[in-house]
C-alpha positions in Angstrom: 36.9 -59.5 117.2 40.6 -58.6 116.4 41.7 -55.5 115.1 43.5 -54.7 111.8 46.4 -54.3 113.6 46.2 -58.0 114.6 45.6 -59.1 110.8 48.9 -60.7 109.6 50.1 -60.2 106.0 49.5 -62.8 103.4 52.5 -64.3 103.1 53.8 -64.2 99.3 54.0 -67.2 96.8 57.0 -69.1 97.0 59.4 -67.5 94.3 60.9 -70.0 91.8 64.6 -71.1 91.8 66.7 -70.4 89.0 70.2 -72.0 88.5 73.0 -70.1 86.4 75.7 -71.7 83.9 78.1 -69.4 82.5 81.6 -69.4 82.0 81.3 -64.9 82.3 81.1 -63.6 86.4 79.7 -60.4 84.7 77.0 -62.0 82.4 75.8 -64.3 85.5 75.5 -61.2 87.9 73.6 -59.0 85.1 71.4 -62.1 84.3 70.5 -62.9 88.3 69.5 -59.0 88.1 67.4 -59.5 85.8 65.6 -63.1 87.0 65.4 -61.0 90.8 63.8 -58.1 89.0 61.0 -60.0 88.9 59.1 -60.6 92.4 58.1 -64.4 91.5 61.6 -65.4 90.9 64.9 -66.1 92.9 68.8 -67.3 91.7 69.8 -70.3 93.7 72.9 -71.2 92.6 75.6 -70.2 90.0 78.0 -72.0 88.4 80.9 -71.3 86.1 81.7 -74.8 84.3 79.3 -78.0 83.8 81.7 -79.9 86.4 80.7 -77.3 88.9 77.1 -77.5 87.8 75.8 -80.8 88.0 76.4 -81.8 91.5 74.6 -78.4 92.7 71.9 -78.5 90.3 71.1 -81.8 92.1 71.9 -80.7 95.6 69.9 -77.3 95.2 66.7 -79.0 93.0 66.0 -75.4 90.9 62.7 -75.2 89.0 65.1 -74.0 86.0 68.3 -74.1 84.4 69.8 -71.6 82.3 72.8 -72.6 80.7 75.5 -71.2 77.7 76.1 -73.1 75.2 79.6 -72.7 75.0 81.1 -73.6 78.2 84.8 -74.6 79.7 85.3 -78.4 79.6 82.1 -80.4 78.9 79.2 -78.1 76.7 76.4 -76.6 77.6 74.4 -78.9 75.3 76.4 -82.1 76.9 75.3 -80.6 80.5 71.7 -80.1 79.1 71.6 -84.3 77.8 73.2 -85.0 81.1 70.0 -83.3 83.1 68.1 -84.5 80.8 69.3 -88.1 81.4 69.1 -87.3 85.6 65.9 -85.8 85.0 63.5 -85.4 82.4 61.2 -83.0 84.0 63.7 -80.7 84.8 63.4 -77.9 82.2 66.3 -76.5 80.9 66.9 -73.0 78.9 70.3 -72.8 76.9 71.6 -69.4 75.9 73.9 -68.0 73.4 75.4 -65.3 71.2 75.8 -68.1 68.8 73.0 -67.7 65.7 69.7 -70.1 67.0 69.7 -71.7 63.5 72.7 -73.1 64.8 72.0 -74.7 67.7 67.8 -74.3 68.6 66.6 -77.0 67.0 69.5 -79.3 68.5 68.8 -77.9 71.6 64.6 -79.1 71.5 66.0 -82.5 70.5 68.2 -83.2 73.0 65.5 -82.3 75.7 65.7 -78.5 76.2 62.9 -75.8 76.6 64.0 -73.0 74.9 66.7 -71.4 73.5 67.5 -67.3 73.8 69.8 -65.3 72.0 72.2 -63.4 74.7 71.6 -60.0 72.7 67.9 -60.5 73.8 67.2 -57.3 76.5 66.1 -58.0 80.1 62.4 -58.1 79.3 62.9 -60.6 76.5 64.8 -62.9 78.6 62.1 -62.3 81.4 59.4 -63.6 78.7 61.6 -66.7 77.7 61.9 -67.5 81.4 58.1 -67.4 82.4 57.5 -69.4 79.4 59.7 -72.0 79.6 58.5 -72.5 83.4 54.8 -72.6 82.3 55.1 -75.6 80.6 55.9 -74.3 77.1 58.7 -73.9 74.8 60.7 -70.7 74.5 61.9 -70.0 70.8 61.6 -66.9 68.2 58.5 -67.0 66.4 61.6 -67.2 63.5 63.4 -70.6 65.1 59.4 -71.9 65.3 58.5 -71.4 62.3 61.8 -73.0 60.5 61.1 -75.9 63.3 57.5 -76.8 62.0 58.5 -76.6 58.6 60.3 -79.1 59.2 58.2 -81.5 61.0 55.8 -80.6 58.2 58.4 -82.0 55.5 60.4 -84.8 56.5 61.6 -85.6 53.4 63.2 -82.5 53.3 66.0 -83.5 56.4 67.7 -86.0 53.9 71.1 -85.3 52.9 73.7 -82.4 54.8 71.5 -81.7 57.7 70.5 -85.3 58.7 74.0 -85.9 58.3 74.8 -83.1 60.6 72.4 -84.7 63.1 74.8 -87.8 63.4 77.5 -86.2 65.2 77.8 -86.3 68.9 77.3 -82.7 70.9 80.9 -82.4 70.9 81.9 -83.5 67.8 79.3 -80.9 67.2 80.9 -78.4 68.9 84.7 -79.4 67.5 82.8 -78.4 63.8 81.4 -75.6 64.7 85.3 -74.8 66.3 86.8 -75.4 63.4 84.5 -73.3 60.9 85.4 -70.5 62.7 89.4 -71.1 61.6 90.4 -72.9 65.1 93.1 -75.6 65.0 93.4 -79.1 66.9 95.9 -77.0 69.8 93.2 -73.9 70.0 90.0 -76.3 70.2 91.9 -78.3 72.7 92.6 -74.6 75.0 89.2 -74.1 74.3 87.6 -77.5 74.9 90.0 -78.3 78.0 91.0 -81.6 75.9 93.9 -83.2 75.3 94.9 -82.6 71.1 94.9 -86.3 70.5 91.0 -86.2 71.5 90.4 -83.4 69.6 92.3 -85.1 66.7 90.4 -88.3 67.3 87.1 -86.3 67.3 88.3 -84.5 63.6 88.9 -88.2 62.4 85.1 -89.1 63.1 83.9 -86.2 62.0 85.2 -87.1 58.4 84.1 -90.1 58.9 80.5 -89.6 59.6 80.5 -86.8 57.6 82.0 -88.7 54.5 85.1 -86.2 54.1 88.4 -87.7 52.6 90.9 -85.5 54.8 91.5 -82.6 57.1 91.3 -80.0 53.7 87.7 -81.2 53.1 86.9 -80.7 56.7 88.1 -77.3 57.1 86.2 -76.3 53.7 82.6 -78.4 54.8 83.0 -76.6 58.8 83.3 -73.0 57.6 80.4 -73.6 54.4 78.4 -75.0 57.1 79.0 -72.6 59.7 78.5 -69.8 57.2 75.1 -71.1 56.3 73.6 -71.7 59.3 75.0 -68.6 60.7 
């Protein structure tokens, strides 16, 4: 009969692997405090840029990415629909200081599992996290609400906010630029794009958005910003 001393420990249940995208070395090293706070849960990659990320999200096969919105180059709503595209079963949980009326319900739509405001604290986050890798969907009770109202009145997504829902995710992202009093050279810093894309993204903008020239824009971007803010 063997002794306890010959008993081996149980060995522990495999953690899960979370990948990082953010743009801020300080943010990613608090947040990967936080994720290996908790015992179940491990950081298995990091990334500053969505060029960066997508080739080691799909060398390193996480069980979750967490990604800011607002990201050098390519967004991180473009990296989430680009995941998504990859791999549908990956879930994905986007990030932000930017208002979740904003962006939440965009996020859902365009295959994402959650969406987290950065000002949340640790345990918050830790919640959103466990959630999201459960199987469900990580929102305020606030964001859900708003969200099945919606559902529950379709009628009601005529007019500005259908029209909203035309854009691309970065013409999305030019709007939201622009509300908040950027021009085409500072959206193109911002964006890493040349200014005759951005300018080319204004002029579709209007477009879609039935606006008669760059005045109209500027005025609908910051009212719209402003509301859903």
């Amino acid at each position: 009969m063997p002794s306890k001393a010959d008993k081996k420990p149980a060995p522990e249940p495999s953690r899960k692997r979370v990948f990082i995208v953010d743009d801020h070395p300080v943010f990613r090293d608090g947040l990967r405090r936080v994720i290996e706070s908790d015992r179940g849960l491990t950081v298995c990659g990091e990334a500053s840029a969505a060029s960066q990320a997508f080739d080691a999200i799909r060398r390193e096969k996480p069980d979750l990415v967490i990604t800011d919105i607002s990201l050098p180059g390519k967004s991180g709503l473009e990296l989430l629909q680009d995941l998504h595209a990859f791999d549908p079963a990956l879930p994905v949980l986007v990030i932000s200081m930017h208002d979740e009326s904003v962006y939440a319900e965009r996020v859902l739509r365009a295959g994402g599992r959650g969406y987290v405001m950065k000002q949340e604290g640790p345990a918050g986050m830790l919640v959103a996290i466990q959630r999201v890798l459960s199987g469900k969907v990580a929102v305020s009770e606030k964001m859900a609400a708003e969200i099945l109202d919606s559902i529950s009145r379709p009628h009601q997504q005529e007019g500005e906010a259908a029209t909203i829902g035309k854009l691309t995710s970065r013409e999305f992202e030019v709007l939201r630029l622009i509300g908040q009093g950027k021009d085409s050279h500072d959206i193109a810093d911002t964006l890493h794009l040349s200014i005759k894309t951005v300018d080319t993204h204004r002029g579709n903008i209007r477009q879609k958005l039935g606006l008669r020239n760059g005045t109209e824009l500027i005025h609908y971007a910051v009212r719209w910003l402003g509301e859903e803010g």
